[in-house]
C-alpha positions as CSV (number, residue, x, y, z in Angstrom):
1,X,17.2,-6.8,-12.5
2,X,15.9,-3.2,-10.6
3,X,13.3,-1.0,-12.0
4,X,14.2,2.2,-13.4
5,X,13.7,5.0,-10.8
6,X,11.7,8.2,-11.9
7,X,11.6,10.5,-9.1
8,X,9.0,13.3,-8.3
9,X,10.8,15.7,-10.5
10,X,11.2,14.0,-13.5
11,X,7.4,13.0,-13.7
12,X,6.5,16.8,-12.8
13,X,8.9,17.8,-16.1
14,X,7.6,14.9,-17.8
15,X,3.7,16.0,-17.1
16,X,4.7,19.8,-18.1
17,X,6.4,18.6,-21.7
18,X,3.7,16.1,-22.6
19,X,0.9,17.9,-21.9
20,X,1.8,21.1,-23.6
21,X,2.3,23.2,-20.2
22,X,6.2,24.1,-20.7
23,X,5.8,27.0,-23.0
24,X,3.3,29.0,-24.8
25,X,3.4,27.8,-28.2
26,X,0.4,28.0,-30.4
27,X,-1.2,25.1,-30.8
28,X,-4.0,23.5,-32.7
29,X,-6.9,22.5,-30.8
30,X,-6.9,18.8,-31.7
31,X,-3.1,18.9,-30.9
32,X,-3.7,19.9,-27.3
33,X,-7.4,17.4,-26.6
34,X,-4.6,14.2,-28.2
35,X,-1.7,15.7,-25.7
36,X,-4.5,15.1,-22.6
37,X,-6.1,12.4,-24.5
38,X,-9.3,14.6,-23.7
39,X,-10.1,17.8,-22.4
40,X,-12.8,17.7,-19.7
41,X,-16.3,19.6,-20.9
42,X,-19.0,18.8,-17.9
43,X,-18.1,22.3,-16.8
44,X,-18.4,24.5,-20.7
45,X,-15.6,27.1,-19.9
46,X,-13.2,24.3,-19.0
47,X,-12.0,23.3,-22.4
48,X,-11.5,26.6,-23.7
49,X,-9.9,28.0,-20.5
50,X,-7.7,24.3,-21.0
51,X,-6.8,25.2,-24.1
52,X,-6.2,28.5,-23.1
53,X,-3.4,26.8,-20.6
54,X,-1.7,25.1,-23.6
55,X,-2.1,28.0,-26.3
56,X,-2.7,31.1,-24.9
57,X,-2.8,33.0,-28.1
58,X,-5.9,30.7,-29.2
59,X,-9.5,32.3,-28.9
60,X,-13.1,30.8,-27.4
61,X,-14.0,31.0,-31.2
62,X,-11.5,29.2,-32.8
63,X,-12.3,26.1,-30.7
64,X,-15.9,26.8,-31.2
65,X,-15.2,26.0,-34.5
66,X,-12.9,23.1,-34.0
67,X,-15.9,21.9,-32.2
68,X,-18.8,23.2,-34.4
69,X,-17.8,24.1,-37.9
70,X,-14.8,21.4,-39.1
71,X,-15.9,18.9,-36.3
72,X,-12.3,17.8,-35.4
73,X,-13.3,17.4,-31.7
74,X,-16.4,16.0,-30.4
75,X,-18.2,15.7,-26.8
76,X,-18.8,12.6,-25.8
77,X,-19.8,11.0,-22.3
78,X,-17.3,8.7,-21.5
79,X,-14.5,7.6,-19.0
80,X,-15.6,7.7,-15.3
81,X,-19.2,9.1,-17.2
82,X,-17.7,12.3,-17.5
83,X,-18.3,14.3,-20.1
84,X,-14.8,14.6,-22.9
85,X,-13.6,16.7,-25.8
86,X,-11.7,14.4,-28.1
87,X,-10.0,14.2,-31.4
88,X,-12.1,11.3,-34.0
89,X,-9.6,9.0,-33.5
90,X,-9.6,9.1,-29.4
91,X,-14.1,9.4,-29.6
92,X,-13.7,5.7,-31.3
93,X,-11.0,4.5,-28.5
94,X,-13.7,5.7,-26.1
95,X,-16.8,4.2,-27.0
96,X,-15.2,1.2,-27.8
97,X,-13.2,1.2,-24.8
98,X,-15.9,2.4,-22.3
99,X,-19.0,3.3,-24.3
100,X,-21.0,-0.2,-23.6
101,X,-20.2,0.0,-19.6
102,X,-21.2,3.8,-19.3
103,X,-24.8,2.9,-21.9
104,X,-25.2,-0.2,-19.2
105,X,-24.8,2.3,-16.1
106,X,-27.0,5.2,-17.2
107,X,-29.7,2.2,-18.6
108,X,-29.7,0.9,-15.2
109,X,-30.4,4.2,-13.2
110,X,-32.8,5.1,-16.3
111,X,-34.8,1.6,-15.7
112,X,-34.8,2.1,-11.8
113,X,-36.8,4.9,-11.7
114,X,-38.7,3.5,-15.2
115,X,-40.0,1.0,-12.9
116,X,-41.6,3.7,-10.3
117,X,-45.6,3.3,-9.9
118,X,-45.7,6.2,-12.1
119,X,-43.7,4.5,-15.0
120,X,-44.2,2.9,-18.1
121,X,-46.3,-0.7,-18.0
122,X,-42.8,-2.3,-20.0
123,X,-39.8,-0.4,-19.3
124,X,-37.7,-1.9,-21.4
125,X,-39.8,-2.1,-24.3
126,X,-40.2,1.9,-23.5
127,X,-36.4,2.6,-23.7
128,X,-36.5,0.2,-26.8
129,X,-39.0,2.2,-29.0
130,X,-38.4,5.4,-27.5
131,X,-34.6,5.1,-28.8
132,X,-36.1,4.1,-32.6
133,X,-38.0,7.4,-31.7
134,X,-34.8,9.4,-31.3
135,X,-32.9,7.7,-34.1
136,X,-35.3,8.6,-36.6
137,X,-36.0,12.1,-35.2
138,X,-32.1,13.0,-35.3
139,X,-30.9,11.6,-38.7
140,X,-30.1,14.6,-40.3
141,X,-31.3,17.2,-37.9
142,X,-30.3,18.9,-34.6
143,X,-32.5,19.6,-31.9
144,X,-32.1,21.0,-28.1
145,X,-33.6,18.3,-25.7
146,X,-36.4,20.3,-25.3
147,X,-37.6,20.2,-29.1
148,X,-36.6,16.4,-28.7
149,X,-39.4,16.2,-26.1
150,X,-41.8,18.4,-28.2
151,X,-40.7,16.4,-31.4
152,X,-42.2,12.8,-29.4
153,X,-45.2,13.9,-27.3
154,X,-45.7,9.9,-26.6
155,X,-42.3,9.5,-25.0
156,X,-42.2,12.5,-23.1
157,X,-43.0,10.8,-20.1
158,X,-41.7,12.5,-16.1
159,X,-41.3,10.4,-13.2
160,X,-41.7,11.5,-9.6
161,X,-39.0,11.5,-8.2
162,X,-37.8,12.4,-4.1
163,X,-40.8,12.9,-3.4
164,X,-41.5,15.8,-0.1
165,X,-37.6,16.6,-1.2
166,X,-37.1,20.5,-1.7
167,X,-35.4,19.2,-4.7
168,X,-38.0,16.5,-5.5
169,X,-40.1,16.9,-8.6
170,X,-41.3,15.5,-11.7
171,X,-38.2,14.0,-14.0
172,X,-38.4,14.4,-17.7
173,X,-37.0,10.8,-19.1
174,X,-35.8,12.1,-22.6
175,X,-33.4,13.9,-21.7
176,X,-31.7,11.2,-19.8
177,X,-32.4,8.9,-22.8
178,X,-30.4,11.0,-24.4
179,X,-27.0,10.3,-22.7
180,X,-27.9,7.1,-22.4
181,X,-27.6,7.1,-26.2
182,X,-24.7,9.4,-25.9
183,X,-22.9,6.8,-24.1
184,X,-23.1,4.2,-26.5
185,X,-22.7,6.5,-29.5
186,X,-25.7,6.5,-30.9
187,X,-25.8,10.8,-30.8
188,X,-23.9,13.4,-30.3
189,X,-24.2,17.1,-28.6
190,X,-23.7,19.0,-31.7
191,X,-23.9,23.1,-31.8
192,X,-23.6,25.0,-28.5
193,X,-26.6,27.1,-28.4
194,X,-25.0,30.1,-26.1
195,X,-22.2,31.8,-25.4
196,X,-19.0,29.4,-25.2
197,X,-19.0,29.5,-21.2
198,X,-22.9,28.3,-20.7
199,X,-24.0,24.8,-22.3
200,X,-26.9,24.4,-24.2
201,X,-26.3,21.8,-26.8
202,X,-28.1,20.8,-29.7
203,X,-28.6,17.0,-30.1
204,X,-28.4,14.6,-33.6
205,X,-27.3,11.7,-34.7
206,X,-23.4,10.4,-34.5
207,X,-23.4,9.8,-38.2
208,X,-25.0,12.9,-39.2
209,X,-22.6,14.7,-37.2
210,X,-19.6,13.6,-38.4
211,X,-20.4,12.8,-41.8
212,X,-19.6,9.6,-41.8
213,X,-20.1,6.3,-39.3
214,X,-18.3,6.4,-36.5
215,X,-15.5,3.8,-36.6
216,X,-16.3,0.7,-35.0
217,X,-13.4,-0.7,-32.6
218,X,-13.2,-3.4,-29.9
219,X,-13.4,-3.2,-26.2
220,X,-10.5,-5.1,-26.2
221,X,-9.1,-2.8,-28.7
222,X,-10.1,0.3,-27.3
223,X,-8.8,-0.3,-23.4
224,X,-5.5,-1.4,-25.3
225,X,-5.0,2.2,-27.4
226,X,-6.5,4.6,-24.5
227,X,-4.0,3.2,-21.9
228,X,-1.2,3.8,-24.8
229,X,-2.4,7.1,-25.2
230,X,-2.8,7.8,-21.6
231,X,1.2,6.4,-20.8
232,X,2.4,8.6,-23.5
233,X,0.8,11.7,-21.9
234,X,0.2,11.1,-18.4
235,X,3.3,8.0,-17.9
236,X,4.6,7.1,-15.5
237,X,1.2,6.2,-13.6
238,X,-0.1,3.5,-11.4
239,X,-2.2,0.9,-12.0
240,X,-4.4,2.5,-9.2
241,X,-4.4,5.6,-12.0
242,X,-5.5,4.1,-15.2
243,X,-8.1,2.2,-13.2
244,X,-9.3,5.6,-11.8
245,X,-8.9,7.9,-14.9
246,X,-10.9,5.5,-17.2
247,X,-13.4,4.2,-14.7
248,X,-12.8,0.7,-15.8
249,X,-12.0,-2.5,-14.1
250,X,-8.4,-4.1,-12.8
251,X,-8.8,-6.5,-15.2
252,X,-8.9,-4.8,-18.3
253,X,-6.3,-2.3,-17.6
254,X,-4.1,-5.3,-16.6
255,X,-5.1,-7.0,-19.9
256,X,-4.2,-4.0,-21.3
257,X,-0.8,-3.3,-20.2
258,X,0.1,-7.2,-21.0
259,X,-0.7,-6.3,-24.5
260,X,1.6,-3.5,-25.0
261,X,5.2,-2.7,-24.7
262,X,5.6,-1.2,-21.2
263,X,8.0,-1.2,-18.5
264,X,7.6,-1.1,-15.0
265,X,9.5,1.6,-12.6
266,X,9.5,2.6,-9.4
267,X,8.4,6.0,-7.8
268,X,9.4,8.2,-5.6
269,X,6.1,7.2,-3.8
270,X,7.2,3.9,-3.2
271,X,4.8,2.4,-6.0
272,X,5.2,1.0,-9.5
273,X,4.4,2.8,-12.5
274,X,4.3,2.2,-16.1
275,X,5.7,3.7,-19.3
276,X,5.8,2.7,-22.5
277,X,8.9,0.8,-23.5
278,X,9.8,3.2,-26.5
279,X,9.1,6.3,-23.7
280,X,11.2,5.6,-21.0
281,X,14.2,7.8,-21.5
282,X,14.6,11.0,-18.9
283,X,12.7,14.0,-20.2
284,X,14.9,17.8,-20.2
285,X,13.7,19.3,-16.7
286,X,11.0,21.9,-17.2
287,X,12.6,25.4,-16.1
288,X,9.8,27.2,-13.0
289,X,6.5,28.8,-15.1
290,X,3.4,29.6,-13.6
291,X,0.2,28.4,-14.5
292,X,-3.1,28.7,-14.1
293,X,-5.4,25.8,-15.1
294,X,-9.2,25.9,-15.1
295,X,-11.5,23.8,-12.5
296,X,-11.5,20.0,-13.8
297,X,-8.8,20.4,-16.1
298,X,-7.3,17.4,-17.3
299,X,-3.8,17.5,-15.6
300,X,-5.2,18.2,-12.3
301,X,-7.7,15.1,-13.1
302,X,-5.4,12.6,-15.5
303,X,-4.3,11.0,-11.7
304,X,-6.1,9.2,-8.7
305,X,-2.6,9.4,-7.0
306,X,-1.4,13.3,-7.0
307,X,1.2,13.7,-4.2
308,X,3.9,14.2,-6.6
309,X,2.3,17.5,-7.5
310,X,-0.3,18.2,-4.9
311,X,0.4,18.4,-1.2
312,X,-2.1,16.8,1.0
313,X,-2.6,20.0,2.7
314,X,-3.9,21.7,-0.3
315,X,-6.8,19.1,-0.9
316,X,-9.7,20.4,1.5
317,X,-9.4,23.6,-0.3
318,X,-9.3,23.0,-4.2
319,X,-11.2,19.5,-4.1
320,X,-14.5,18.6,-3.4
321,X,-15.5,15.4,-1.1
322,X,-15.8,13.5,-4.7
323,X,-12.4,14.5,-5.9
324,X,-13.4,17.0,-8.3
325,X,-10.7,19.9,-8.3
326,X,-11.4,23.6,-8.5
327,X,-9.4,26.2,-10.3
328,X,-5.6,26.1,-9.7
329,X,-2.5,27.9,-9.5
330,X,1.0,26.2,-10.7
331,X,4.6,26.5,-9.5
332,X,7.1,24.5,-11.5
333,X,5.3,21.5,-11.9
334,X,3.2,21.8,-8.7
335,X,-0.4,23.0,-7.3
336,X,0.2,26.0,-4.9
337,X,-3.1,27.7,-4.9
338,X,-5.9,28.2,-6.8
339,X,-7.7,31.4,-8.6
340,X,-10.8,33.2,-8.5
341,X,-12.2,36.1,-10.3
342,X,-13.6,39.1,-7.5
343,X,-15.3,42.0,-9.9
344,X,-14.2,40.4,-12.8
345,X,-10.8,40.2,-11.9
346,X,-8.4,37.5,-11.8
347,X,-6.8,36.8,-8.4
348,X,-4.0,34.0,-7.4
349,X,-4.8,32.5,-3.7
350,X,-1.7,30.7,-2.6
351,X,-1.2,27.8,0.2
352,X,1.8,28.2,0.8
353,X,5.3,30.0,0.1
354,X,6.4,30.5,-3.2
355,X,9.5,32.3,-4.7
356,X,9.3,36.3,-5.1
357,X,9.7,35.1,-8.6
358,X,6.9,33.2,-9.0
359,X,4.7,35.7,-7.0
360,X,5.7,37.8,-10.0
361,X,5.2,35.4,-12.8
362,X,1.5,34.4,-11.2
363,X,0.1,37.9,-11.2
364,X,1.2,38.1,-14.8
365,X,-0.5,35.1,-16.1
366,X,-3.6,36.1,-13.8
367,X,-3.4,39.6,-16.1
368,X,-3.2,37.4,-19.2
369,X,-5.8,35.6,-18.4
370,X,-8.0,38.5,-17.1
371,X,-7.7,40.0,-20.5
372,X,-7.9,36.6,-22.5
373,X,-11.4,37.0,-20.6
374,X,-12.7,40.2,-22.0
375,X,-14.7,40.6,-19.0
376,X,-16.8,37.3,-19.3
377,X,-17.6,36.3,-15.6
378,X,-17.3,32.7,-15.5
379,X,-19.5,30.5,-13.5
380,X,-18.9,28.7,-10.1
381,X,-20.9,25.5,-11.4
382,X,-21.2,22.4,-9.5
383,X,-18.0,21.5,-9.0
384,X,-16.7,24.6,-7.3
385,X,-13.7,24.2,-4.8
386,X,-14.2,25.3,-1.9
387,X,-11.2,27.9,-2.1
388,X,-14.0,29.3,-5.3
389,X,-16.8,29.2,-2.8
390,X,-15.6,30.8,0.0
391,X,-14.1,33.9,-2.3
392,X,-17.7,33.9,-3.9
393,X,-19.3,34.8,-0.9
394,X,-16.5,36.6,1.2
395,X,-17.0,40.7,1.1
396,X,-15.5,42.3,-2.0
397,X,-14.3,45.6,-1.3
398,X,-11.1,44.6,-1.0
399,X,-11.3,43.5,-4.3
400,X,-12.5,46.4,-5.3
401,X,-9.4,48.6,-4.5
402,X,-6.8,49.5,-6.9
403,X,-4.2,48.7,-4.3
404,X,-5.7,44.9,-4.1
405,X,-3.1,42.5,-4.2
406,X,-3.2,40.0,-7.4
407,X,-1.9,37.4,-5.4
408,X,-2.9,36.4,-2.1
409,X,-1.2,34.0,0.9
410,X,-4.1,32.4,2.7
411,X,-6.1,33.6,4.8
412,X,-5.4,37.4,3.8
């Protein structure tokens, strides 16, 4: 028997309808974290400006205090050790799923340099009571890594490290102790001490944090329910996806898929993907809509494999060399450009030729956005496309003119 066939379309209206990006509902914040599975936080703007995306009527504070008043959502380093927003039931999924393998990575890198002449005499017995150290500090109370560091004058140990390096120096080992723990759900970043587009997080104890033990599930387990929750959002994907997006082994995800209900169809890419079995039907095309999605936002990132809505040409300019992709701009289910903000202004670059119509509905999101801004000037951050970069540093005073354009072809 043949595979079902889902062409490029279908999975761009399918994308747009799952994860909340085919109209402009009001949403709840959990509701739009469980329709990405997670927003993406290492950048702080990125999950408000995501949410944003998926309910633009919804304020920076009101997913402040999803995220620091009723604790609905919770960062937590996980898949890929990237740094996630995610709903209580998803933050068990993930430290069950992927918790244990990001702990082991961040021990080992935390143990290599541990073992530098300038070290502990027993590393491991250092990571071992210096984590009793934390645990008892944090039960009940927050503190900013820094206070963490004052709090335990005996663990506050630095290693040199690149030494004769302009960016050599002395390396604090709390801190990194600290997603270590993170990792395997031992604490939590709790209240953001700054504005909601600078990170400065507080730091206590999982339990304290959300008032109760986290719940304990499987790795097993947890692989099993992320890749269901991943299908339902992201579906169809490749194997060569989930593999990617969760930063875990062939094996697993392959256990994984033989444990739930899913089909197998074929792409317009020439690969397989999967869906779930009770998913499969065609979803009601999307109609054209312009969006504007935020650097590392989790559409742009849910796929290792993106040709069905980003053209290879686009990549050197919205992606860094590690695949990390900068602020976009959306045409009917498809990357066309990216944005930027010049004087506090929002600005559309586009690669390549779009529609008169989308032309006009792209400079009216950039206006919604510009206002849903109030005039906060975002950060480039580390992981700044170089379509960001270039604007950055370009001369302004074009920008600067009323008669600026709001939306630019390339190279203008």
């Amino acid at each position: 028997m043949s595979r079902p066939f889902v062409d490029d379309a279908q999975r761009r209206s399918r994308l747009q309808r799952r994860q909340l990006l085919a109209d402009d509902t009001t949403r709840d914040v959990v509701d739009v974290a469980d329709a990405v599975v997670g927003l993406h936080a290492t950048t702080a703007s990125t999950v408000h400006l995501s949410v944003w995306a998926r309910s633009p009527q919804t304020l920076p504070g009101t997913v402040d205090t999803a995220l620091y008043d009723a604790r609905t959502v919770v960062k937590q380093l996980a898949m890929r050790r990237t740094l996630f927003v995610m709903s209580r039931p998803v933050l068990a999924d993930a430290v069950g799923a992927v918790g244990s393998r990001v702990a082991a990575s961040e021990r080992t890198s935390l143990l290599r340099d541990l073992r530098r002449d300038d070290g502990p005499a027993d590393p491991e017995q250092w990571i071992a009571d210096a984590r009793s150290a934390v645990l008892a500090l944090l039960d009940g109370t927050e503190l900013a890594a820094a206070q963490v560091r004052q709090a335990l004058p005996d663990y506050d140990l630095s290693i040199l490290r690149d030494v004769g390096k302009k960016y050599g120096g002395p390396s604090p080992m709390l801190p990194r102790l600290l997603n270590h723990m993170a990792a395997a759900g031992d604490v939590v970043r709790g209240t953001n001490r700054a504005e909601w587009f600078v990170s400065r997080p507080g730091w206590t104890s999982m339990t304290s944090w959300l008032g109760e033990p986290l719940a304990e599930v499987t790795p097993v387990d947890g692989h099993r329910d992320l890749i269901a929750r991943w299908l339902r959002a992201f579906g169809p994907g490749t194997e060569t996806d989930l593999v990617w997006w969760l930063g875990s082994t062939k094996s697993a995800v392959r256990a994984a898929l033989a444990a739930l209900d899913v089909i197998e169809v074929d792409l317009q890419s020439g690969d397989v993907g999967y869906l779930l079995a009770d998913d499969a039907g065609p979803v009601e095309q999307v109609a054209p809509r312009a969006l504007l999605l935020p650097g590392l936002d989790p559409t742009t990132m849910g796929y290792k494999q993106r040709r069905f809505y980003l053209d290879d040409a686009h990549v050197p300019h919205l992606f860094d060399s590690n695949g990390n992709g900068g602020q976009t701009a959306w045409w009917d289910g498809r990357i066309v450009g990216g944005w930027v903000q010049e004087d506090g202004r929002v600005r559309v670059q586009l690669l390549e030729e779009v529609p008169v119509e989308a032309v006009r509905a792209l400079t009216a999101r950039a206006d919604e956005l510009e206002q849903w801004l109030g005039g906060v000037r975002l950060a480039q951050g580390a992981f700044a496309s170089p379509l960001m970069r270039k604007t950055s540093t370009r001369d302004t005073s074009e920008s600067r003119s009323q008669e600026a354009p709001r939306v630019r072809q390339a190279g203008e």
